[in-house]
N, C-alpha and C positions, 0 to 999 in steps of 0.2 A: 507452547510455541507451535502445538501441531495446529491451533487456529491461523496463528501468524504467516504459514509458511507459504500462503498464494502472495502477501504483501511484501515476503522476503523475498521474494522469484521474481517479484515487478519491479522492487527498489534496488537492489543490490548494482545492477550495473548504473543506475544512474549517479547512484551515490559514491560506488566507488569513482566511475569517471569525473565527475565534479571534482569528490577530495583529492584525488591523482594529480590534475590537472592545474591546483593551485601553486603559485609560485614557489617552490623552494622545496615543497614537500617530498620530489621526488630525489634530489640532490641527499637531501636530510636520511631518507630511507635506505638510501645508497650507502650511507657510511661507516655503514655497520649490521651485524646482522643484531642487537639488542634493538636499534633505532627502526632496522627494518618490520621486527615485530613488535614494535611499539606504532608506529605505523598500522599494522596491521590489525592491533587491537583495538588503534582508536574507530578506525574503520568501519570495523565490525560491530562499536558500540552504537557509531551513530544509522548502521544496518538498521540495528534492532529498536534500537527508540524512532525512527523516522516509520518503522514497519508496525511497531505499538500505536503510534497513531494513527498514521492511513487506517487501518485495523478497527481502532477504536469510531473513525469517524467516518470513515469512505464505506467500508464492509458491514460495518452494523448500524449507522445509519441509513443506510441504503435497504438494509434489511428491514428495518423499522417501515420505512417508508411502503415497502413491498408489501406487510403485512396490514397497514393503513388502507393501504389499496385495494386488498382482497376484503378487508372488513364493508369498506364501502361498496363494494360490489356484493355480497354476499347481503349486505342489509338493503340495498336497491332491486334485488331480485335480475340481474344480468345472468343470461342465460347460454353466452359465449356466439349466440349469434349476432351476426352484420345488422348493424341497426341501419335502415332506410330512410329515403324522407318522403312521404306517400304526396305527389301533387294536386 
């Protein structure tokens, strides 16, 4: 989880707001404290599977790509300076 936890830090409020927000859910949560932490659990599962994928596809493809990048620059010989265009 300690990969996940930038993905948990960025979804958690979106995802709580959404599920919060839908019809009925917070009347339902209200009527009880078993319902309220059943509520809370569901919550929290779809935290972690929504943050499993961002994870899976946002951070480590991103990371792929980052490493594609450096390979192509490293095998082109860029040298980190300003490329010019000489007239």
């Amino acid at each position: 989880m300690g990969n996940m936890s930038y993905s948990i830090y960025l979804l958690h409020g979106l995802v709580i707001t959404i599920f919060i927000t839908r019809p009925g859910v917070m009347p339902y949560a209200l009527e009880s404290n078993e319902k309220s932490w059943m509520v809370t659990a569901t919550v929290f599962a779809i935290i972690i599977a929504t943050s499993i994928v961002s994870f899976a596809v946002i951070e480590r493809g991103g990371i792929r790509l980052g490493r594609l990048c450096l390979k192509l620059i490293d095998e082109h010989g860029w040298t980190g300076q300003r490329c010019t265009l000489k007239s």
